[in-house]
Every structure is written in C-alpha cells, then in structure tokens.
ZAMARGU-4260 file (C-alpha; in steps of 0.2 Angstrom, whole numbers, plus 5000, padded with zeros to 4 digits):
<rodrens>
0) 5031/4930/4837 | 5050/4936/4840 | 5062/4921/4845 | 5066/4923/4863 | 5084/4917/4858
5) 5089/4928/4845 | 5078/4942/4842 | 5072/4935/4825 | 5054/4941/4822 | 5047/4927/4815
10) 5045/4911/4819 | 5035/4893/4814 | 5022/4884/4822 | 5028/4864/4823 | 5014/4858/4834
15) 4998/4863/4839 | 4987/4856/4853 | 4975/4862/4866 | 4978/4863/4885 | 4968/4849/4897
20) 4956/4859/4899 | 4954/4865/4881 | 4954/4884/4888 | 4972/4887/4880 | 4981/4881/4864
25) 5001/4876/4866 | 5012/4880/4851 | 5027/4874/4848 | 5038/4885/4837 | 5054/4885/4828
30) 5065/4900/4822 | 5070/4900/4805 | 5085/4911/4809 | 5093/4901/4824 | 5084/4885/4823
35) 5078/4885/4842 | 5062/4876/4848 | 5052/4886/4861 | 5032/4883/4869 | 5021/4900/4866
40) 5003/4896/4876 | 4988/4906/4870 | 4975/4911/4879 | 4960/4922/4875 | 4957/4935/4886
45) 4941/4939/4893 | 4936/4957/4901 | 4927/4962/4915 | 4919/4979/4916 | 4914/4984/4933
50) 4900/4996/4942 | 4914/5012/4942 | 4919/5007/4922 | 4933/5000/4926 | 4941/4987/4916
55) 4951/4971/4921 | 4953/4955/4917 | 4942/4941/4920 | 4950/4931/4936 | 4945/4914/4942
60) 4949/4917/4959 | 4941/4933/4962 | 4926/4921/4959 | 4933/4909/4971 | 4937/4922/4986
65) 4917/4931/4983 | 4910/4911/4983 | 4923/4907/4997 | 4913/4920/5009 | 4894/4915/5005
70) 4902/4894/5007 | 4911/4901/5026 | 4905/4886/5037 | 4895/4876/5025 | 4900/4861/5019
75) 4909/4864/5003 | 4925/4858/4996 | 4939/4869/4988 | 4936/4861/4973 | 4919/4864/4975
80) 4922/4880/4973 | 4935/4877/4961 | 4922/4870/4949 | 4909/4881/4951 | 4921/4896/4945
85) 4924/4884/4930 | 4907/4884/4926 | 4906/4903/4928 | 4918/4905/4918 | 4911/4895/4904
90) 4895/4904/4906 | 4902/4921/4903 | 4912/4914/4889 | 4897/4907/4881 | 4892/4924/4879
95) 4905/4927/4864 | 4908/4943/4871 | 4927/4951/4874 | 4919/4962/4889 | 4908/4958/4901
100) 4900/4967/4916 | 4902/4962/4932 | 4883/4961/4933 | 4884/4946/4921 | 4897/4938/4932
105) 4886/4940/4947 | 4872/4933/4934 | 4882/4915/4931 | 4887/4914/4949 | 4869/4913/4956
110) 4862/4895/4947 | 4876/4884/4948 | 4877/4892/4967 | 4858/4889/4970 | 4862/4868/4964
115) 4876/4868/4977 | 4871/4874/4992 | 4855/4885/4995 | 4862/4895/5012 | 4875/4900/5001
120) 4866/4905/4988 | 4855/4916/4998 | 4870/4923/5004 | 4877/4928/4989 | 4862/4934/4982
125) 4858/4947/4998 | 4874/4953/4994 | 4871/4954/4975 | 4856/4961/4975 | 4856/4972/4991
130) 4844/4963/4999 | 4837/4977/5011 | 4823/4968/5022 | 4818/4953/5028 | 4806/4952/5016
135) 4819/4953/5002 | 4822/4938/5010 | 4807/4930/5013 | 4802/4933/4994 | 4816/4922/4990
140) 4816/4909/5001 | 4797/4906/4993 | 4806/4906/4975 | 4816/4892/4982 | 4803/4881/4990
145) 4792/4884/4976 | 4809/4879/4964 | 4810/4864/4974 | 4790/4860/4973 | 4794/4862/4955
150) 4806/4848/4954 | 4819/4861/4953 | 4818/4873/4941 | 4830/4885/4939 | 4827/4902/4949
155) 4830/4915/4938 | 4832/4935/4941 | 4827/4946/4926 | 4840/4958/4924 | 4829/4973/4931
160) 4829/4966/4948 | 4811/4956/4944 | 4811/4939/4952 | 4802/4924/4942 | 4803/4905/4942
165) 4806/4898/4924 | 4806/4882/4918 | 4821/4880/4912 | 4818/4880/4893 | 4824/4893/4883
170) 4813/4908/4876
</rodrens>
C-alpha cells in the first residue's frame, strides 16, 4: 500500500479491527519512510452479473429502491427495508462466491420479503417472475395460505420457475 503522504510503497499495519457491522476491516498503517499514520478500510467486493452479462457491483441500495416499490403504501419502515437488504446481502454473501447473478439476488429477496409483508412480496414476486395471469397469481396466493396453514414454512421457488412449499430443513 503506497503512503498517501510521501509516495513510499510500502507501509505497516499498527491496528486491525473490524467495522460495526463486521462487513469491513480498519487498518491502521504507518510508513516506514516518513513515519505517517493513515486509516485504509477494506472491503471485499461482491459482483453482480445481470440478465444482458453485464457486470457491476453488488449495491445495497439498488435492493432498497426495487423493495421500496413492492413496500409503496404498505406499512414498512425505511429501516425495514434497510435491514431486509442487510439480510440479502448476507445471503448472497453466504454463497462464497465473488460473482453472483442477478437471479440469485432476486432469489434472497423473496423469503425475508415473504416474513415482512405478504402484499409486498406478491408484488415483487409478479415482477420477478413475470407473472402473466391471474392464475400466476392465484397459484401463489394458495402457496401462501397453505405456508401459513403450515405454521409458516418457508415458500420456496426452484430455480426452473417450479413452485413448492418446503419445510424449511435443508436437503
């Protein structure tokens, strides 16, 4: 790491810590050259590939403004929202993997969505999967009840668009 001071292009780390919310680590660093103290903050990136094959990176609020429409007029908070892109977030990051679609964005959006408001979640999830009739519609509004009946279960979409109710435990 160069010295923002003096050029130098190496320097030491002093102290190392996390951020708040762990999702960054805060270096302090000294130059040997000039003997300056500055703050480096690193962040792992996290790539989102979308439907045309473009690239860009992951962004927090872009999850925020897509759940802000579906949440227009229900009753939910901005930090809400806030938290629910948190937990997105987390999601995709579980997956260990530098690059994600966008489909797998869409993918984390639609459970934690579903526990916070269920008009919301139907919205999102017309628009994510292109519902095209009112029995697109119907089909998951029956998932739902039958979630419910369940004692809440998570509703889970398979991948190729198949809709089934799980039980929560993994397979």
């Amino acid at each position: 790491m160069f010295c923002p001071f003096c050029r130098h292009s190496d320097s030491r780390v002093v102290d190392s810590r996390a951020t708040d919310d762990g999702s960054a680590i805060r270096r302090r660093r000294q130059c040997p050259e000039c003997d300056r103290r500055f703050t480096t903050i690193e962040v792992a990136t996290l790539s989102v590939v979308k439907r045309s094959g473009v690239i860009e990176p992951f962004s927090r609020a872009k999850v925020v403004n897509g759940l802000r429409k579906a949440c227009q007029g229900r009753p939910v908070t901005d930090d809400d929202l806030a938290l629910l892109a948190q937990k997105v977030e987390e999601a995709v990051r579980a997956s260990g993997a530098a690059a994600v679609d966008s489909h797998e964005v869409g993918l984390a959006t639609l459970s934690p969505l579903r526990e916070l408001d269920e008009v919301a979640y139907l919205r999102f999830a017309s628009v994510y999967r292109s519902y095209e009739s009112l029995e697109d519609f119907e089909a998951e509004i029956s998932l739902l009840r039958t979630a419910r009946e369940l004692g809440d279960v998570s509703v889970a979409i398979a991948t190729n668009g198949d809709k089934s109710v799980e039980d929560g435990s993994e397979k």
